[in-house]
LUMFILUM-74954 format. One line per 5 residues: their letters; for each residue z, x, y of C-alpha. Coordinates in steps of 0.001 Angstrom, whole numbers, plus 500000, padded with zeros to 6 digits. Example, Ala and Ser with C-alpha at 12.3 -4.5 7.8 and 13.67 -1.06 7.14 Angstrom:
as = 507800:512300:495500 ~ 507140:513670:498940
//
This chain:
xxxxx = 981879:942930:958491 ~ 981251:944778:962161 ~ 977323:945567:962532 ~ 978496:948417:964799 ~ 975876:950863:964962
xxxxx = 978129:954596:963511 ~ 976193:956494:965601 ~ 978014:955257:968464 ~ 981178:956651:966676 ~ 980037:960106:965569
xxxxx = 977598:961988:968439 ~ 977575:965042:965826 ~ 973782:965191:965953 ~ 974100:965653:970136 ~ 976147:969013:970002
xxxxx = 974808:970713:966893 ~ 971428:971292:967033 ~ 968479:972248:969807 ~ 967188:969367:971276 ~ 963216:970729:971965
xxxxx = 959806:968705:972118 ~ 956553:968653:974186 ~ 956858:969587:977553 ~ 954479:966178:978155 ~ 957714:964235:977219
xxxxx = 958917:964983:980890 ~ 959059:962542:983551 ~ 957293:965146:985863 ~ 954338:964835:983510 ~ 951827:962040:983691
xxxxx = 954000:959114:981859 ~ 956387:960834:980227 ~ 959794:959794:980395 ~ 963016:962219:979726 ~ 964347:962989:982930
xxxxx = 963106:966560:984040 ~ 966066:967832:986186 ~ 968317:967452:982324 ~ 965967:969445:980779 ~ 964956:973395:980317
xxxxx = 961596:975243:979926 ~ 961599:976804:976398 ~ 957902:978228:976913 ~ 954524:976972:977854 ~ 954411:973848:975494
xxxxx = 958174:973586:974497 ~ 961202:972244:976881 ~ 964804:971483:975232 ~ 967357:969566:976521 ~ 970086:971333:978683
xxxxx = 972796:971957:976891 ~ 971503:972286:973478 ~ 969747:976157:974016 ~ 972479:977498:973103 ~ 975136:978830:970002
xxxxx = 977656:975675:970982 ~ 974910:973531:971849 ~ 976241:969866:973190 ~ 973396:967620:975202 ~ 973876:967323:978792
xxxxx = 973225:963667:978142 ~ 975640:962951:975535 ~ 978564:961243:976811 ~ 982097:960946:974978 ~ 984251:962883:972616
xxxxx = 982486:963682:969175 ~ 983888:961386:966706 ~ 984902:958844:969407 ~ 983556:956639:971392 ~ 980164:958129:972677
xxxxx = 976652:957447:973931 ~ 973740:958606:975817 ~ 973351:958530:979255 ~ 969712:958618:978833 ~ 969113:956704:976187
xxxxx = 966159:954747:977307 ~ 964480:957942:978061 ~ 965751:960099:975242 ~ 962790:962613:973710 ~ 961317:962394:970374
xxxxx = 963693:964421:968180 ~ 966326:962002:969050 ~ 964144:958934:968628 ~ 963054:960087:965345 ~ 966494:961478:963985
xxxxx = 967924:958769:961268 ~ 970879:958481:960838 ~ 972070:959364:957026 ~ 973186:956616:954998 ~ 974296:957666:951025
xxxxx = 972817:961370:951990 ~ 969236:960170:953088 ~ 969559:962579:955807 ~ 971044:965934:955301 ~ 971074:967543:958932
xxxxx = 973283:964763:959786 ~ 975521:964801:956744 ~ 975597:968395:957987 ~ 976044:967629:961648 ~ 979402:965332:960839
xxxxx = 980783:967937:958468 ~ 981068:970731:961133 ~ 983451:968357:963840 ~ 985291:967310:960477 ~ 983606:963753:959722
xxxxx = 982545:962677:956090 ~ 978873:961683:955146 ~ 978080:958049:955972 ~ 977678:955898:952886 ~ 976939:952327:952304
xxxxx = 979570:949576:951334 ~ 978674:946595:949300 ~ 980753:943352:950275 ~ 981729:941760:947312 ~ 981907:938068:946957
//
């Protein structure tokens, strides 16, 4: 059985929705982290990640084809919507269910080995 992480086959979640949290979360704040210069002022408290403002949003940081072989160039230093997005095993997570059915990829769902 491969303990291969899916997430590192799918990236659906990195080009569908708007990647926004604290502005604080910036590594030109007092210890934050997520590299500034990849990110974009939303308003006073809010900054997104660049590349995700938008109708087609994709992360500036994702790297790879959706559905292939991809990762995140910041991954280290990612913000908090990414830390906290799970990924959705047998539907526990709908926005990514959701996420995988617009580029064409079925929900994720758990396999029992049998003996």
């Amino acid at each position: 059985m491969s303990a291969t992480n899916p997430c590192v086959t799918c990236g659906a979640c990195c080009a569908n929705f708007r990647v926004s949290f604290y502005w604080a979360e910036g590594n030109d704040a007092p210890n934050g982290y997520v590299p500034a210069e990849l990110t974009e002022q939303i308003n006073s408290f809010y900054r997104c990640m660049r590349g995700t403002n938008s109708s087609t949003p994709r992360c500036v940081a994702l790297q790879g084809d959706i559905g292939g072989v991809v990762g995140c160039s910041i991954y280290g230093d990612r913000p908090s919507p990414c830390r906290d997005f799970a990924i959705s095993l047998d539907g526990s997570n709908p926005a990514c269910d959701r996420a995988r059915a617009k580029y064409g990829m079925a929900p994720l769902i758990t396999i029992q080995e049998v003996a």
